[in-house]
DRENGURO-321844 format. One record per residue (C-alpha): residue in one letter; x, z, y. Coordinates in steps of 0.5 Angstrom, whole numbers, plus 500, padded with zeros to 3 digits. Layout:
! DRENGURO-321844
AXZY...
! end
This chain:
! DRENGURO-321844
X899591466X894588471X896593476X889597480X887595486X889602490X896601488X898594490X900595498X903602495X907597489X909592495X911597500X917599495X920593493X926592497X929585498X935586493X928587488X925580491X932577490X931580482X926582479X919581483X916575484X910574488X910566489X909563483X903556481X901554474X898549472X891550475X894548481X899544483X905548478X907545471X906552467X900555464X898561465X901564458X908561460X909564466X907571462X913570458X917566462X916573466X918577461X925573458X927573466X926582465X921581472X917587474X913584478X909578479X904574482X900568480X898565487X894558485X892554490X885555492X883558485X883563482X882561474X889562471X886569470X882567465X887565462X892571462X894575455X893581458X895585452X901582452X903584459X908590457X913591462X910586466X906588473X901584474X897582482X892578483X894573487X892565491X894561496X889558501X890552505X887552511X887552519X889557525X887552531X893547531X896550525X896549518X897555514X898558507X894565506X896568500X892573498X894579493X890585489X883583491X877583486X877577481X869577481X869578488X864572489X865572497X872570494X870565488X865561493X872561498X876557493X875549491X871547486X875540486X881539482X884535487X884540493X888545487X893539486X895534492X897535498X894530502X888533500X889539500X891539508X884535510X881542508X877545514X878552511X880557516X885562516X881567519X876566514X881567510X883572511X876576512X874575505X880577502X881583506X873584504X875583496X879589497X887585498X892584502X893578507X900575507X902569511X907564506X913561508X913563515X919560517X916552515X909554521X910548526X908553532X912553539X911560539X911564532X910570535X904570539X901566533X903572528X900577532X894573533X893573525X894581525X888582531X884579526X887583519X894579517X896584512X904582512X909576513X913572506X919574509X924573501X922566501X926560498X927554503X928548499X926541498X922539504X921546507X929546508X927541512X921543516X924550517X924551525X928560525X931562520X929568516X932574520X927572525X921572520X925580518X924581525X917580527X915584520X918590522X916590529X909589527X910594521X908588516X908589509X914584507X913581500X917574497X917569492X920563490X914559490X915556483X912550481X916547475X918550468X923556471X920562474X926561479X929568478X934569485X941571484
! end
């Protein structure tokens, strides 16, 4: 089921890192971005991976959702979700965004009308969006503001940034994230350190494993 806006941080909060590693998954791309999937195989593929919760987190749009066979989303849960390029000073980021309002317009005017700013890299990283927009608007819409793959921010002083991002509404930290392929490489602190930060600012944690290809990518 799609799952109410009200009962989103409450699902996130109970999901601990032996359900991230199992049955949740709240990183996942279709085809309407960057990702090989359409909305209605991440549905299935969902549901013969036994996965309670998911997440579609498109780059820059939120159109997947028109696609969804929302009466076919028994024993599955649900959160709206996207991922917004954009800039915090000399950082590029990923802001994810779940549990917001889909016909929230403010949201809908924040995501890329240009297919391109969806689907390549190079495009997406000339984006002049801002984190703090970013994560205004999805505050505004109703949702929770995570920064994705933490552990890939090319930042001196990770903490400092992260608590800059909270000041201005940063919900919570991708703390369950697989690091693979070039993010293997532009990795600069492990996980525990991503843990750590999250607990001492009391971020929600949440985890996926950014799908792009044709498995959901369950973690064992």
């Amino acid at each position: 089921m799609l799952l109410q806006i009200e009962n989103i941080r409450d699902s996130i909060k109970n999901l601990n890192e032996t359900d991230f590693f199992n049955n949740a998954n709240l990183h996942i791309h279709t085809n309407h971005s960057d990702g090989v999937l359409s909305p209605k195989q991440v549905i299935e593929n969902a549901k013969k991976d036994n996965l309670s919760y998911i997440s579609i987190t498109d780059h820059n749009t939120i159109d997947a959702y028109q696609e969804i066979p929302y009466n076919d989303l028994e024993n599955v849960n649900l959160i709206t979700g996207i991922e917004f390029d954009c800039w915090y000073k000399t950082n590029f980021l990923h802001i994810l965004g779940y549990g917001f309002d889909l016909n929230n317009e403010k949201i809908k005017n924040l995501c890329s009308e240009n297919v391109n700013a969806r689907k390549l890299d190079v495009v997406r990283f000339l984006t002049t969006r801002k984190a703090e927009n970013a994560i205004k608007v999805i505050k505004e819409a109703g949702g929770i503001a995570v920064l994705a793959h933490p552990a890939s921010c090319w930042n001196i002083n990770l903490d400092k940034m992260i608590e800059e991002l909270v000041e201005i509404g940063l919900d919570g930290i991708e703390v369950y994230y697989l690091y693979i392929g070039h993010r293997k490489i532009v990795k600069f602190c492990d996980i525990s350190k991503i843990k750590r930060i999250a607990n001492n600012l009391n971020l929600l944690i949440t985890g996926g494993t950014d799908c792009h290809g044709l498995e959901l990518g369950k973690r064992k």
